[in-house]
C-alpha positions as CSV (number, residue, x, y, z in Angstrom):
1,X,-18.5,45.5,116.5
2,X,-16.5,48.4,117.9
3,X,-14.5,47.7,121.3
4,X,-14.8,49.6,125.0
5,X,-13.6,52.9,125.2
6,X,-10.7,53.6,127.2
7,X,-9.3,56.3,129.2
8,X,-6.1,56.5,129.5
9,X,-4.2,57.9,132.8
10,X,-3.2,61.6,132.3
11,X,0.9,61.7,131.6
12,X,3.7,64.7,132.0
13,X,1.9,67.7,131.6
14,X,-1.6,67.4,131.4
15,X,-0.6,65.2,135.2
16,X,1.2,68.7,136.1
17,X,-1.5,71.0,134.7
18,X,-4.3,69.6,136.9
19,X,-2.0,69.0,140.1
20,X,-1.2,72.9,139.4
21,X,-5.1,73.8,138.8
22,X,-5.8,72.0,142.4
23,X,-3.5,74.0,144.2
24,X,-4.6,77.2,143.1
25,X,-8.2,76.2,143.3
26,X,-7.5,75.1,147.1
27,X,-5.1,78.1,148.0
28,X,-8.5,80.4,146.2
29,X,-11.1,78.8,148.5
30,X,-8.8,79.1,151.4
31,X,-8.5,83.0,150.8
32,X,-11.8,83.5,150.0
33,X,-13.0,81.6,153.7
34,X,-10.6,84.2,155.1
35,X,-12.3,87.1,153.8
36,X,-16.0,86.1,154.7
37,X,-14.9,85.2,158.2
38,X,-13.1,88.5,158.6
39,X,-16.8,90.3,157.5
40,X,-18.7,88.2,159.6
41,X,-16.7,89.0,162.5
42,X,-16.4,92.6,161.3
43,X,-20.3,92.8,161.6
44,X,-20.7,91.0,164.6
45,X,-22.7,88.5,163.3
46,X,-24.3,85.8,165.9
47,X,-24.2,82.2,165.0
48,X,-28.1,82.0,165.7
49,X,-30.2,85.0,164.8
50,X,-32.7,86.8,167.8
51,X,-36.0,85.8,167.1
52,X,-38.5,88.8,167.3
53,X,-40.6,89.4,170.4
54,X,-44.3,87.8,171.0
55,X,-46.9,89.9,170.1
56,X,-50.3,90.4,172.1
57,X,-53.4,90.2,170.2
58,X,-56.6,90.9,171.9
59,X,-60.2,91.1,170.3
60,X,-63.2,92.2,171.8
61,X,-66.0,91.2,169.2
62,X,-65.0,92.9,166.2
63,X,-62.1,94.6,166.8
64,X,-58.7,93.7,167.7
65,X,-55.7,95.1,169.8
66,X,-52.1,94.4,168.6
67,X,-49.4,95.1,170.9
68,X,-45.4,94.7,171.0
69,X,-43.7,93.9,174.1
């Protein structure tokens, strides 16, 4: 009979290491929302896209009409 497996808490620098590897991971995603923002703003982008105009269709027996407005 084998007993539980424990983890023990991270110590010096492994503690450092991933406090160090969160900050650069946080300051990275903070740039990289920067950049996208500056190209959707660069583009003009909407925040909801135009939705295409209605189309007409019109049959007469076996042929149809299609027209854009």
């Amino acid at each position: 009979m084998t007993g539980r497996a424990t983890t023990k808490k991270p110590k010096g620098f492994r503690r450092v290491e991933r406090w160090g590897v969160g900050i650069v991971m946080g300051v990275f995603a903070f740039v990289l929302e920067k950049v996208v923002m500056r190209s959707v703003k660069k583009k003009g982008g909407d925040a909801a896209p135009t939705e295409p105009a209605p189309t007409t269709i019109t049959s007469k027996g076996g042929e149809a009409e299609v027209r854009d407005h």
